[in-house]
N, C-alpha and C positions, 0 to 999 in steps of 0.2 A: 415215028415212035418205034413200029418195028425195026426200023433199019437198026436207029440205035441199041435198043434190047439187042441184036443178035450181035453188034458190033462189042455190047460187053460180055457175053459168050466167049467172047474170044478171047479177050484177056487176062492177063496174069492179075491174080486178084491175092493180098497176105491182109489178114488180119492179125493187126499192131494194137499192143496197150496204150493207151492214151499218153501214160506216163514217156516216151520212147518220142511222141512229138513235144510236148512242153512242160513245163513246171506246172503246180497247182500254185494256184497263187488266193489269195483276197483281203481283202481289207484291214486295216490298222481295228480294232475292237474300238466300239465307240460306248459310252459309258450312257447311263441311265440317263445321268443329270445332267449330261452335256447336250442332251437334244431337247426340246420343245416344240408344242403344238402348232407355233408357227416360226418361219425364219426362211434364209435364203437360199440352203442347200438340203434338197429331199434327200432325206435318208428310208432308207429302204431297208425293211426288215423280210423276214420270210412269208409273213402273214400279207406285206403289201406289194409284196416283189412281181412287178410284172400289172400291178396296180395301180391307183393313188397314192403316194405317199398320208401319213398320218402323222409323220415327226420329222423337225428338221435338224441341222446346223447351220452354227453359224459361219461366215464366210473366212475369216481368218483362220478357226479349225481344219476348216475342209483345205485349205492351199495349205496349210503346215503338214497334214498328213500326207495330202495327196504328194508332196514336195520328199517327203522323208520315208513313206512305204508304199509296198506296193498298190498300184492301180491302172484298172483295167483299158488297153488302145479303144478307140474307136473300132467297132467293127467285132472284137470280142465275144466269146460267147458265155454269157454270166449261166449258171447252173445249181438249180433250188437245192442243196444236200441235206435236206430235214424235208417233215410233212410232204409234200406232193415229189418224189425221187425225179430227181432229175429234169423237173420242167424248165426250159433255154428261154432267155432274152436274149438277144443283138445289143450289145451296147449302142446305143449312138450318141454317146460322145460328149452329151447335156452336162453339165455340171450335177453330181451326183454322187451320193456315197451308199455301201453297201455294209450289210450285218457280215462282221465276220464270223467264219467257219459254219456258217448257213448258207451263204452266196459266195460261192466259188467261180474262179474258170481258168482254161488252160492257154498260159502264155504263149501263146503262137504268132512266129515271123511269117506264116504263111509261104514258107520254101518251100514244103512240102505238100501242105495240107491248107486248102482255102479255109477260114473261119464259117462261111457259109456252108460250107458242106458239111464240118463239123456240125453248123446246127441241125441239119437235116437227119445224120447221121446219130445225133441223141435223142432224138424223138423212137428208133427202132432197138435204141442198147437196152441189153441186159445186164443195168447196174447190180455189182456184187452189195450187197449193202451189209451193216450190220447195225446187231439190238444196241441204241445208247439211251441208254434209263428206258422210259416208257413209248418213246418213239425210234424207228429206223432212224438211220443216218447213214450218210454217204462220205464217209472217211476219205482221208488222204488217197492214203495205199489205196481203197477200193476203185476210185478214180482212178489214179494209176494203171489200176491191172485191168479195169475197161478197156474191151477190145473194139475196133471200129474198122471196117473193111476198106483198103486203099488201094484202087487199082494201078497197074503200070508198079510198082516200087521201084523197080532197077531203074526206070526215066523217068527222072523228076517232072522234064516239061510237058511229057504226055500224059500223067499222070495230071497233073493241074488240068489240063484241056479237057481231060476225060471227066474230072469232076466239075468244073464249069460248065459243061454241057448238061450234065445230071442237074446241076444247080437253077441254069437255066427253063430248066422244063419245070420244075418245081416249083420255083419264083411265078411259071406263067399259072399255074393250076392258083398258088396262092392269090395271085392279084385277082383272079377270074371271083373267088370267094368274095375277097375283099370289096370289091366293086358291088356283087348283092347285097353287101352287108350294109354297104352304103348307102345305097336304094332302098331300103328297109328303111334307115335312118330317116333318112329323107322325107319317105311320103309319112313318116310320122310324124315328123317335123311338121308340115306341108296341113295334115291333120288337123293337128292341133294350135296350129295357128289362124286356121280360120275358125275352128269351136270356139277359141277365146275372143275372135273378135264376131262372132254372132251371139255371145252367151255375155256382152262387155254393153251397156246401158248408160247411156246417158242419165245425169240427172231428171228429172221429172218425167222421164219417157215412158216409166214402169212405176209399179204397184212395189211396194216392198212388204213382203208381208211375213209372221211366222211361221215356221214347218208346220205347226201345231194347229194353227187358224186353218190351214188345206187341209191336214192330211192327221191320221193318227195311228198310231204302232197296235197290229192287231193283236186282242190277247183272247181271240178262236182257237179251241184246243182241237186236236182230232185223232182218232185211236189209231195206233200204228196196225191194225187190219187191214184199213183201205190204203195200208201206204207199199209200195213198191220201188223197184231200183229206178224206175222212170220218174216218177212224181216226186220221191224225195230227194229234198235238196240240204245236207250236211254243209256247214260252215268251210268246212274242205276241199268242195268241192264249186265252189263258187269261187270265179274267174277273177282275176283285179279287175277295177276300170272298162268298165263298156265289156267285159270280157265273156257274158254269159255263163253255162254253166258245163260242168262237164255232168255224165250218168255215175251217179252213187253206185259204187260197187257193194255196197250192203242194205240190209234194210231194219231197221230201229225197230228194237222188240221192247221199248217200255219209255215211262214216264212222258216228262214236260214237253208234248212234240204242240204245237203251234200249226194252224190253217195258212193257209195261203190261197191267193184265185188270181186269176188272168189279169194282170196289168200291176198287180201288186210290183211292190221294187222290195229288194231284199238285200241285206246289209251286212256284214260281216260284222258282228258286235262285240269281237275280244281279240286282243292281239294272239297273234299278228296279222288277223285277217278284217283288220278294218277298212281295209281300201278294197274288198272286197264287195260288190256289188252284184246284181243281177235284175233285170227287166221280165218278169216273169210271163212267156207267153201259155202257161197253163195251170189246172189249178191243182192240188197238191199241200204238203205238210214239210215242216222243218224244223229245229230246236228251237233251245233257249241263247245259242249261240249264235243265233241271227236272230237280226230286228226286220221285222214285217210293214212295210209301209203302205195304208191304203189312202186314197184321196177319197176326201171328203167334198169337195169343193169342184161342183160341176164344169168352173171355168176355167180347171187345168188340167191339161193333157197328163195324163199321164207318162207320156214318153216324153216330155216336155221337161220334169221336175226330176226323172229319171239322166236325163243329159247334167244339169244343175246339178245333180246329187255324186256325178259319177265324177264331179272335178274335182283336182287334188283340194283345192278351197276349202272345201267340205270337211275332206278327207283331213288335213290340217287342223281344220275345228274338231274334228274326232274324236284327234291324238290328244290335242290339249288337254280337251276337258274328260277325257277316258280316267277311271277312277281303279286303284285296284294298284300292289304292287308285285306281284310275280305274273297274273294275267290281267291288268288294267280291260276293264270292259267299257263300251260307250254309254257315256250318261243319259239315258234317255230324255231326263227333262230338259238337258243340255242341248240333246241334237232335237226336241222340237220346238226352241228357241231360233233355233239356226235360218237365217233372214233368207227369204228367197224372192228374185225378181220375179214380178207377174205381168207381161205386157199382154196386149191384148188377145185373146185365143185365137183368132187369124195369126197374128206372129207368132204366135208358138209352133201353129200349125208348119206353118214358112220356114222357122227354122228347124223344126222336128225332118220335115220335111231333103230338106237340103243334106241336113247332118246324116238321115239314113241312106242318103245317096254316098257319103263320104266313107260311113260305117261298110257300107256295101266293097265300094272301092276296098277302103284300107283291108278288108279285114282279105278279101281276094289278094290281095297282097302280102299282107300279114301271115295269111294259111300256103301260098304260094311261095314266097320267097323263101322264108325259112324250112321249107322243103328243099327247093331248090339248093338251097347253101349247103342241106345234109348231104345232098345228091352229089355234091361238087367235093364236099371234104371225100365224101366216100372212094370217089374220084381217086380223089389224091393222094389217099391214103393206099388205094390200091398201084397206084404208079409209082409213089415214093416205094414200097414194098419190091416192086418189081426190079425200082434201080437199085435199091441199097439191099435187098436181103440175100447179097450173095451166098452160096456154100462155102463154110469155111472146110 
C-alpha cells in the first residue's frame, strides 16, 4: 500500500469535468399510469433507487423504449440527482428501467476512464448542485462541470493501469465488508431458525392458553421521585425484538408513569414502537406508552412467554388489532386474548435455557460484527481518501 501511495506521488494527476468524458444521459420519462404495483420490469424511482422496487412496467414498454432511447451499458454508473446528491449504483445489466432526470449517468466507452473508478471517484466529488423548487438537484451542466481526478492524462494506457489498481485495492477493502455483512446475516438467520423450531408445537404437546389466563398488564402507578436515568424505561428507548433496552437520557417530571419489577416484559404499545419489547432485569417505572406485563401464573417462566411474546407472530397480532388512526396504539383486551403455548415448565426451562445460550452467541455477534464492519468501512474510507483525494 505504501509502495503504491508513493508511486501516485509521482504522477501527473488533471482534474477533468465529467462533462469532457461522456454525455449525461437517462431514461425516456415513464408516466404515472404506465406503471403498477406489480409486473415484469422494476422501475426505479429516486425513493427506491438502489432498493426494492415498488412499481413496475410492462414488458413491451420497457423493449420499445429501451429500443428508441437512451439506456444505460452494463457496468455504468447510474447517479441519484434529487434527495440523497449523488449516491452511485453499478448497473448490472438486469432488465430494468429508471426515473428520468432523477437517475442519471455518464455515457462512457471506458477509453479513458474505467466506470469503476468513476464510481469510486463520486462517493469523494464535490457536486455543484442547485435549488429546484424545494429540494437540491443535480442538473445537467452541474454534472458536467463535476470535476474528477485522472492520473497519467497524456497516456491513456497507464493511466487505465493506474486506475485498475486504485480500483483493485478498493474492490478488496469492499469485499472484506461484504463478507461481515454476510456473517451478520447469517448467524441471524442461523438464529432464528432454530427459535422457530424450539418455539413450533405439535398438536396436543402444549397447553394453549390466553395471555390474560397467565399474565395481566400492570396498572401500578409510581411518582417520578424515585425515578432516574437508570430505572426509567421510555417507549424510545426500548430495543426491537430480544433487543433489551438502552439508558433514558432524561427523566419524567410528571403524570401517568406506571411500576414495573424484575422479570416483568415490557411492550411497546403505539406505533411505531410495537415491536418493541424488553425482559426487564430490574425494577423501575415507565409510561403510558408501554404495556407492562406481569405473570400471574406460577407455571410460566417468565423468560419463557418473554421469548413467545418477542416473535414477529405477536408482533403481527399487534399491528392488526392496534386501534387509532394517526398513532394506532395496541388493544389491550386484544393482546390478552393473544393464544400462547404452555408446555411443561421443565420445557420451558430447556428451551429458555438453550435460546439464552444463542442470545449470548448472537448478540456477541450482533455487538461485534457491526463494529467490526464500522471498523472496516472506516478503513476504506480512509484508503479510498488517500487514493483519490489528490491536490488539484
Amino acid at each position: 500500500m505504501s509502495y503504491r501511495l508513493k508511486m501516485l506521488e509521482e504522477i501527473d494527476i488533471e482534474w477533468v469535468n465529467l462533462g469532457t468524458i461522456g454525455e449525461v444521459r437517462m431514461c425516456k420519462r415513464i408516466l404515472k399510469e404506465q406503471t403498477s404495483n406489480i409486473g415484469e420490469i422494476p422501475f426505479y424511482k429516486i425513493g427506491t433507487f438502489g432498493k426494492e422496487p415498488d412499481a413496475y412496467i410492462s414488458k413491451q414498454l420497457f423493449e420499445e423504449y429501451k429500443s428508441k432511447y437512451s439506456y444505460p451499458k452494463k457496468g455504468e454508473v447510474l447517479i441519484s440527482a434529487s434527495g440523497t446528491i449523488g449516491r452511485a449504483v453499478i448497473f448490472n445489466g438486469n432488465p430494468s428501467y429508471f426515473q428520468d432526470s432523477n437517475i442519471v449517468w455518464i455515457e462512457n466507452n471506458e477509453d479513458s476512464v474505467l466506470n469503476k473508478y468513476l464510481f469510486y471517484c463520486y462517493q469523494i466529488a464535490k457536486w455543484e448542485t442547485s435549488e429546484g423548487g424545494t429540494i437540491q438537484r443535480l442538473y445537467n451542466d452541474n454534472l458536467r462541470k463535476t470535476k474528477i481526478p485522472i492520473p497519467c492524462p497524456g497516456n491513456p494506457q497507464k493511466s487505465l493501469e493506474i486506475q485498475q489498481k486504485i480500483v483493485d485495492i478498493l474492490d478488496r477493502f469492499t469485499e472484506l465488508t461484504a463478507e461481515l455483512t454476510a456473517e451478520l446475516t447469517a448467524r441471524k438467520k442461523q438464529y432464528n431458525y432454530y427459535r422457530e423450531k424450539l418455539l413450533s408445537f405439535e398438536e396436543g404437546e402444549v397447553e394453549w392458553k390466553d395471555l390474560g389466563e397467565i399474565a395481566e398488564y400492570s396498572k401500578m402507578r409510581i411518582t417520578h421521585s424515585v425515578l432516574n436515568e437508570r430505572n426509567y424505561v421510555g417507549v424510545d428507548n426500548l430495543l426491537p425484538n430480544r433487543g433489551g433496552k438502552t439508558i433514558s437520557k432524561y427523566v419524567p417530571n410528571a403524570g401517568n408513569l406506571i411500576s414495573y419489577s424484575k422479570d416483568n416484559i415490557l411492550i411497546g404499545n403505539i406505533r411505531p414502537y410495537l415491536k418493541k419489547i424488553w425482559h426487564a432485569d430490574q425494577d423501575g417505572g415507565t409510561n403510558g406508552d408501554v404495556l407492562v406485563i406481569q405473570i400471574k401464573d406460577q407455571n410460566v417462566s417468565p423468560k419463557f412467554l418473554y421469548q413467545v411474546l418477542a416473535d414477529d407472530a405477536f408482533f403481527e397480532y399487534n399491528m392488526q388489532h392496534s386501534k387509532g388512526a394517526k398513532m394506532p396504539r395496541g388493544d389491550k383486551g386484544k393482546i390478552m386474548e393473544y393464544r400462547v403455548p404452555i408446555p411443561s415448565f421443565e420445557h420451558q426451562q430447556r428451551i429458555v435455557s438453550i435460546l439464552d445460550r444463542f442470545d449470548t452467541l448472537t448478540n456477541s455477534l450482533t455487538e461485534g460484527l457491526p463494529k467490526e464492519i464500522e471498523l472496516r468501512q472506516k478503513q476504506y474510507e480512509y484508503y479510498r481518501d488517500q487514493l483519490l483525494a489528490f491536490p488539484k
